[in-house]
C-alpha positions as a LaTeX table, in Angstrom:
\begin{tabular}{lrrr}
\hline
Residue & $x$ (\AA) & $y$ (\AA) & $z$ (\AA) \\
\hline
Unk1 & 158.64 & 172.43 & 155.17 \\
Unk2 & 161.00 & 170.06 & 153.65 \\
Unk3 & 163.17 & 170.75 & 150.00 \\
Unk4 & 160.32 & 169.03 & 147.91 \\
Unk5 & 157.76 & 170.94 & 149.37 \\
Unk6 & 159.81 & 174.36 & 148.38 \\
Unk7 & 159.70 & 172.84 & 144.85 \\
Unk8 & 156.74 & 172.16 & 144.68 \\
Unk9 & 155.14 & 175.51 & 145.86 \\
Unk10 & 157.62 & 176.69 & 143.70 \\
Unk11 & 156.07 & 174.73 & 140.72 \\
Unk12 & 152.72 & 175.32 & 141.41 \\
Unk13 & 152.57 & 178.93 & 141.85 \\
Unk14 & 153.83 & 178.90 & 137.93 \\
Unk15 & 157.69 & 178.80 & 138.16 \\
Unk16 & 159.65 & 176.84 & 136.56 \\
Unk17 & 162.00 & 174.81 & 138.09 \\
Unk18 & 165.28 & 175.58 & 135.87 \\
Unk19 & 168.90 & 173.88 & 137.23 \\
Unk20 & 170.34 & 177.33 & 137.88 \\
Unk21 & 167.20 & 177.98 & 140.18 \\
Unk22 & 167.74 & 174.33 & 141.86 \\
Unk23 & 170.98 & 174.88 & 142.73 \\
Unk24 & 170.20 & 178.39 & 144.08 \\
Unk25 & 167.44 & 177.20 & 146.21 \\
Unk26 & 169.59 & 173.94 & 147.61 \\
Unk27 & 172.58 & 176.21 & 148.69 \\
Unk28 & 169.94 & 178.33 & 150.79 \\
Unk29 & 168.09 & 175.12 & 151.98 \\
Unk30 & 171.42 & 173.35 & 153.31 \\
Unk31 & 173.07 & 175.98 & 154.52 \\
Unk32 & 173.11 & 175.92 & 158.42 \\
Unk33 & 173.06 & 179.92 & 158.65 \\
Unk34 & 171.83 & 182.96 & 156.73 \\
Unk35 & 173.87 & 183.70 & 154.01 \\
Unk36 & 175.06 & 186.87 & 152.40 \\
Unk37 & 174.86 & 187.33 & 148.36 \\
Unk38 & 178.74 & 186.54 & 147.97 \\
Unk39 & 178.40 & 183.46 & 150.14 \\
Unk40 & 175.36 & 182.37 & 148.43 \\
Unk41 & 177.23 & 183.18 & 144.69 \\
Unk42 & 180.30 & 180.36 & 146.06 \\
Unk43 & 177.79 & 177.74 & 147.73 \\
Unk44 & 176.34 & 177.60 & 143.64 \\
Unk45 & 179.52 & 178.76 & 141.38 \\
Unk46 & 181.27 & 175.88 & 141.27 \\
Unk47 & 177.79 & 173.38 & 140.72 \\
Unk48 & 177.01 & 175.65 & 138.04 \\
Unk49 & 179.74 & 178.68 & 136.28 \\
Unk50 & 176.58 & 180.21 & 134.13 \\
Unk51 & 175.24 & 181.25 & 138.20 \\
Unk52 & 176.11 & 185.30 & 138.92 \\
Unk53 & 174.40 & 187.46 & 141.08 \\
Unk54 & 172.18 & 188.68 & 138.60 \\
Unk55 & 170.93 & 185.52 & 138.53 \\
Unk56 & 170.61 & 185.16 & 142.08 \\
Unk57 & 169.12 & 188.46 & 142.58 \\
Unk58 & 166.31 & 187.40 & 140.61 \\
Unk59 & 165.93 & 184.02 & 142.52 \\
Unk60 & 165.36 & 186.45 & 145.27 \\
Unk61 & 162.33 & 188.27 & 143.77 \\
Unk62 & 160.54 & 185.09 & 143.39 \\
Unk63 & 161.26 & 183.19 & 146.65 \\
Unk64 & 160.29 & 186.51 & 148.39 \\
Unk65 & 156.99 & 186.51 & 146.04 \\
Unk66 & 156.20 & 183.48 & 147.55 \\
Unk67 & 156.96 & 184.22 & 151.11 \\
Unk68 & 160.05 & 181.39 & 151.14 \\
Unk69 & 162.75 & 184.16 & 152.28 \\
Unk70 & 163.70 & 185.59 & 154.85 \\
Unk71 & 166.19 & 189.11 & 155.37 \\
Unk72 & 168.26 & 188.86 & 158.39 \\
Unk73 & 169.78 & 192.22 & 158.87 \\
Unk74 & 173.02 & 191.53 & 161.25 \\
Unk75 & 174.77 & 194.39 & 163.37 \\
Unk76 & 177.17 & 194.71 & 160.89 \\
Unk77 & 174.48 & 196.65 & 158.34 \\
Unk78 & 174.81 & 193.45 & 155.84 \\
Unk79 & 172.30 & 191.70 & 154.65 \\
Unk80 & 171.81 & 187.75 & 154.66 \\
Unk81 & 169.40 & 185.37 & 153.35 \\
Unk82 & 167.57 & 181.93 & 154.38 \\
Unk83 & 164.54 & 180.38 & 154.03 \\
Unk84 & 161.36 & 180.76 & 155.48 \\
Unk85 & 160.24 & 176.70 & 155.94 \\
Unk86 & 157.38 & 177.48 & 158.17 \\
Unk87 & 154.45 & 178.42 & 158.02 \\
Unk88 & 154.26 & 182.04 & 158.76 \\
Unk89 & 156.86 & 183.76 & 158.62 \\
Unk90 & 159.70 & 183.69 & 160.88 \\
Unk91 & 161.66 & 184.94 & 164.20 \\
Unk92 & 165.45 & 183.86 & 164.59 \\
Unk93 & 167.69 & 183.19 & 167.33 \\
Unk94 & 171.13 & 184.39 & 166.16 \\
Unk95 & 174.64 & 183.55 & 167.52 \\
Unk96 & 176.55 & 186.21 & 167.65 \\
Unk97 & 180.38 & 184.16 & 166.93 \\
Unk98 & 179.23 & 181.21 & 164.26 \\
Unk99 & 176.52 & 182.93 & 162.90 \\
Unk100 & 173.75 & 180.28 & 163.10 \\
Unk101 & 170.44 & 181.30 & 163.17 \\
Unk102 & 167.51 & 179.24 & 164.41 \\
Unk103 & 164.09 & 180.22 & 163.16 \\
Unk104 & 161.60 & 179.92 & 165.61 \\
Unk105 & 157.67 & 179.99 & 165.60 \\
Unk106 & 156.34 & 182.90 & 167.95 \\
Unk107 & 154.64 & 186.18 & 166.67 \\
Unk108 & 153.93 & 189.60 & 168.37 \\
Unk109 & 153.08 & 189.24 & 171.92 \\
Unk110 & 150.20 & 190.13 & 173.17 \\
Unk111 & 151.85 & 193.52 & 175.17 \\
Unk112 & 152.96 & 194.53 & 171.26 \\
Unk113 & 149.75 & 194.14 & 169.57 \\
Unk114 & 148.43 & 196.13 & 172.68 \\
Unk115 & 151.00 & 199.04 & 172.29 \\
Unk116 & 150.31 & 198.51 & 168.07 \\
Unk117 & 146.44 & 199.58 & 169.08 \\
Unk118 & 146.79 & 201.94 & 171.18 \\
Unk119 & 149.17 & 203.70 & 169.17 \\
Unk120 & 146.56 & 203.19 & 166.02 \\
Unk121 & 149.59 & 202.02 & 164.25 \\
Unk122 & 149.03 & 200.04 & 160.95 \\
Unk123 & 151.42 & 197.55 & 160.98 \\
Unk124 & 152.70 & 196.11 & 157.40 \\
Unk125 & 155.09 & 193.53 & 158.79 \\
Unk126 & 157.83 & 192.92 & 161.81 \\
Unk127 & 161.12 & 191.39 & 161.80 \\
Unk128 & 162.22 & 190.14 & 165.40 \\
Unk129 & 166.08 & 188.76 & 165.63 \\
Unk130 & 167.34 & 188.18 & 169.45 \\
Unk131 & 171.08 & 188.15 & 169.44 \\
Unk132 & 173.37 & 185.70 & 171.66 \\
Unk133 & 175.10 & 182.89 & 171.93 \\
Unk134 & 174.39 & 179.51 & 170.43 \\
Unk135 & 175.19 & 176.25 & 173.16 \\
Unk136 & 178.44 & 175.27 & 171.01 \\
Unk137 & 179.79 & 178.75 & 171.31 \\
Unk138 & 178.50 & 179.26 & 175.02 \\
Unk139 & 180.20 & 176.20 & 176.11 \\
Unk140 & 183.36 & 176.97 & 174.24 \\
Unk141 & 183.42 & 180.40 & 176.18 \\
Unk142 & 182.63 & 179.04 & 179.36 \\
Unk143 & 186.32 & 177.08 & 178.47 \\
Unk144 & 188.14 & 180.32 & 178.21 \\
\hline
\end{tabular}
């Protein structure tokens, strides 16, 4: 899903587009990695001074309402932010020394819905994040 296509599910699920919420949604959309609160409060500060966390905390209600963001919860008990451009919603490859994450499209295999079943487990949702190293960072430890 492409930044217009954000905007306009945005727009036609009854938000408005305001500038403050613009700017929020383009630091998400061009950053290359998730991003905590404080990172996402610098990427819009300087486009926009009237931008706090309050603000962005809100942002955060709706984009979840409408399924556009995704929680990352790295090792370190944080909690970072991107958004969900596909379809469903999404699994991430995450480097573990730059940070990037790469969404990618897979849901529950078919062994987990099996154990889900047997188990009579009613599953609300799932999170999966697999943690390594991204090719930049593998190649620049392979020079060490």
């Amino acid at each position: 899903m492409d930044f217009n296509k954000v905007i306009d599910l945005l727009k036609n699920s009854g938000y408005k587009l305001t500038n403050q919420r613009k700017i929020i949604i383009e630091a998400l959309y061009h950053s290359d990695k998730p991003i905590s609160m404080e990172e996402w409060l610098l990427l819009t500060k300087d486009k926009n001074p009237g931008i706090n966390l309050s603000t962005i905390y809100r942002n955060i209600d709706v984009l979840e309402d409408l399924g556009l963001l995704e929680k990352i919860r790295p090792k370190d008990d944080s909690i970072k932010y991107t958004l969900n451009l596909m379809e469903n919603h999404s699994h991430f490859l995450i480097c573990k020394r730059c940070g990037k994450a790469e969404a990618i499209e897979c849901c529950l295999s078919k062994e987990f819905k099996k154990v889900i079943e047997d188990k009579e487990f009613d599953l609300i949702e799932h999170n999966l994040e697999l943690y390594g190293y991204c090719k930049e960072c593998h190649n620049e430890l392979d020079k060490k």
